[in-house]
C-alpha positions, 0 to 999 in steps of 0.5 A: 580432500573435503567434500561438497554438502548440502544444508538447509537455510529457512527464510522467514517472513520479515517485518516490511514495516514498523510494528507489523505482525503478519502478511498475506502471500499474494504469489510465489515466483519459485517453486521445489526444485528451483534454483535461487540466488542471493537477492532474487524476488521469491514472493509477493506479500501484502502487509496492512500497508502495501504489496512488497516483494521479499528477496531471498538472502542466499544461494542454493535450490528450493526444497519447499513452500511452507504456505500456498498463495493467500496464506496469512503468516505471523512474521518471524514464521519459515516461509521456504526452505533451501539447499545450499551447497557448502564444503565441510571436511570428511569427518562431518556426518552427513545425518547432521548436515540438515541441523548443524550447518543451520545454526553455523551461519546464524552470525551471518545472517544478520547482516544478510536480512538487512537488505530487507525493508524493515528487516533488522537483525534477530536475536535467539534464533537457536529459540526458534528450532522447537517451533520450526517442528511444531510449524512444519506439522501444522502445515504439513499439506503445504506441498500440494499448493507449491505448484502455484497453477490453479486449475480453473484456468488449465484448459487454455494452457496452449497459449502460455505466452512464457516458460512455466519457469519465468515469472511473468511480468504485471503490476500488483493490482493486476496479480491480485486481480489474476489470484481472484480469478483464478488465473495463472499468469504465465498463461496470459499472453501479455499485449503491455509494454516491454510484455507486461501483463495488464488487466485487459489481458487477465479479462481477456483470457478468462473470457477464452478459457470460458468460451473454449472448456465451460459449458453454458453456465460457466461463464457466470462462475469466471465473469471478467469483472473487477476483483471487489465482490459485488452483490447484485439483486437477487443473489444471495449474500456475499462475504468478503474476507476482512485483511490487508488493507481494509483490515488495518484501516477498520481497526485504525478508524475503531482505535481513532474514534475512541480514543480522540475526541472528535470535533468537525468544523465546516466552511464554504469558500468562493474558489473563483480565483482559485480555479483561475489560477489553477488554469493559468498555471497548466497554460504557462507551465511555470511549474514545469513542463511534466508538472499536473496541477489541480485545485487539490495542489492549491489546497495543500499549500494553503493547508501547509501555510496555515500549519505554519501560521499555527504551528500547534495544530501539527501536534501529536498527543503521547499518552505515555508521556502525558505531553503534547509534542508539536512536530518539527516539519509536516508529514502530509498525508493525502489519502487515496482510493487504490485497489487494495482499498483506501490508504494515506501515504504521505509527503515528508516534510512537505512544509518545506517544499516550493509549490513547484515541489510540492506538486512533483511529490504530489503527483509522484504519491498518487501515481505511486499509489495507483499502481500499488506500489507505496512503499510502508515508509511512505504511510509511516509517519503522517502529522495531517492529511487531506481527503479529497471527497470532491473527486466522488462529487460529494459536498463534504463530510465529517472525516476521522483521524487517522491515529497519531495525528491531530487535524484531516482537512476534507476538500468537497467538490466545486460547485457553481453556485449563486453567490454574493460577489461585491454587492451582487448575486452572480455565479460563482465557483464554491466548494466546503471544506470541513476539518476534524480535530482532536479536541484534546490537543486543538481547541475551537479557536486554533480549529477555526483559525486554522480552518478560515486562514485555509479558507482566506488563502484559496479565495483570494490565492495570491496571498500564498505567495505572501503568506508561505 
């Protein structure tokens, strides 16, 4: 006759990507009491590189949250606590069942955490027992935030447009704006499809709950404006916590500009032709039919013809090592505004790539990054990047490396400008380009081959097809 016990299971939080140390909970979708299974989505957290959702390895009932919503936790830290059943024999003390069935699984589990982004097997997971007690005093509180419904947004709760259980359906950028606003969005009747949750509809229930419960200065405290906290005159300071992404890309500028020695070269170039081209390409579609093209695709390939004319500005240099190694293919990095703040995923081995190609990885990247949903492999890995500066209506400017890379290419906006064109001043489409350089690995003449064959490739751009 054997009987059914119960254990607990602690998960804790991975490493969802090379090298990093912590990451912010943006959002639990479980709660004590709920029951889990093995691959279901128990939080949302954002590292220094992306939003990503951590599944649960296991079966069994949540027994507790060992941090609210917006906590930052060391990986490696217990995150959630769970019951789970298993059959031990009669003579197992029930007084032992909460420590000893931890330690039986510990082989097991291996192999279970892989499934994780970036989440490889650990070692030494007995080491971990004394600092579980030291964790769990420390934050003691916990529980009260475990119910993850904020108060400010409590007076509306007679439009939940889902069960309390269900977790609602929204992008990334959506939930960290409903977190700033305090709102909880399973009380967000969602007008997205297939009932997703969309901006206008957070902006939509905070403007009700004000209108119903907030007397006339309310309204000011929940404005339904964009997350970014923006100062306006006559108010007092404001203070923006430094994390996640604006967090990482501080420290990786501060670390560039004081390890690589900077040069910046700047050109102006006639891209007439260029944005002839570009046109004809979206009229005749020979890229394909759901293929976006833009002056940004064109300045890519002329990048990438370049690198592979001059193969040794694709370099990375090993301090470690004292060399200089030349990469075998081009991760391009191309770096974009989202929500959480500027990132550069890249598109591996984009030297390799047809310009149909070239463009489809293009337009997946972007569209991968406004939705927030870049994965850390994608930021992982670059050899050069493009900034395009132009879509602000900048001329140009003077962009730093990111580490480990060797050049970043800043493409300006066009203009049309008086031009000498075959011996006369006519109006021409003009635009400047400026690319950094780490001077210890690329020198003033292989910068300014570089810089003016990209230059030669978009003012006249058919030579693409016989330079790539």
């Amino acid at each position: 006759m054997t009987t059914e016990v119960r254990s607990l299971r602690e998960f804790k939080m991975p490493d969802v990507g090379e090298g990093l140390t912590e990451a912010e909970i943006l959002s639990w979708s479980v709660k004590p009491g709920d029951t889990v299974t093995d691959g279901q989505v128990v939080c949302e957290v954002e590292t220094a590189k992306a939003a990503v959702e951590l599944p649960i390895p296991f079966n069994g009932v949540v027994e507790r949250l060992f941090f609210p919503e917006g906590a930052t936790v060391d990986v490696g830290t217990v995150i959630i606590s769970v019951a789970v059943a298993g059959e031990a024999g009669a003579a197992a003390p029930a007084a032992a069942a909460p420590v000893a069935p931890v330690a039986a699984p510990a082989e097991a589990e291996p192999a279970r955490r892989e499934v994780l982004v970036g989440y490889g097997p650990r070692t030494g997971g007995t080491q971990r027992r004394a600092r579980r007690t030291t964790t769990t005093t420390v934050v003691a509180p916990a529980p009260a935030p475990a119910a993850p419904a904020p108060a400010p947004v409590a007076a509306p709760s007679v439009v939940l447009a889902q069960p309390t259980g269900d977790r609602p359906l929204a992008k990334p950028p959506v939930r960290k704006l409903a977190k700033d606003l305090g709102v909880d969005l399973r009380a967000v009747t969602p007008t997205g499809p297939d009932g997703v949750v969309t901006r206008e509809d957070v902006h939509a229930h905070v403007a009700a709950a004000a209108a119903v419960a907030a007397p006339p200065a309310e309204p000011a405290a929940v404005a339904p404006v964009e997350p970014v906290v923006v100062a306006t005159a006559g108010t007092g300071d404001v203070r923006v916590p430094i994390k996640g992404v604006r967090k990482a890309t501080a420290q990786a500028m501060v670390a560039s500009a004081f390890t690589a020695p900077h040069v910046t070269e700047f050109v102006q170039v006639d891209v007439t032709r260029t944005m002839k081209f570009v046109r004809r390409l979206k009229e005749s579609g020979e890229l394909g039919r759901d293929i976006r093209v833009s002056p940004l695709l064109l300045v890519a390939k002329a990048l990438l013809t370049a690198i592979k004319r001059h193969p040794e500005i694709n370099a990375q240099w090993d301090e470690a090592a004292q060399e200089i190694v030349i990469r075998g293919q081009v991760n391009l990095g191309i770096a974009a505004a989202t929500p959480r703040g500027l990132i550069v995923p890249n598109i591996k081995d984009a030297g390799g790539r047809t310009l149909s190609g070239l463009a489809a990885a293009l337009g997946e990247l972007i569209d991968t990054a406004r939705l927030g949903k870049t994965s850390p492999n994608d930021m992982q890995g670059g050899t050069v990047t493009i900034t395009n500066v132009g879509v602000f209506g900048v001329d140009t400017g003077t962009p730093i490396l990111n580490p480990g890379e060797a050049a970043i290419l800043a493409f300006g906006a066009v203009r049309e400008l008086p031009w000498v064109h075959k011996g006369k001043v006519v109006p021409r489409q003009v635009t400047t380009l400026a690319l950094s350089f780490d001077h210890r690995l690329v020198d003033g003449e292989l910068g300014s081959r570089v810089l003016a064959d990209v230059a030669a490739l978009l003012e006249h751009p058919k030579r693409l097809i016989t330079w790539g």
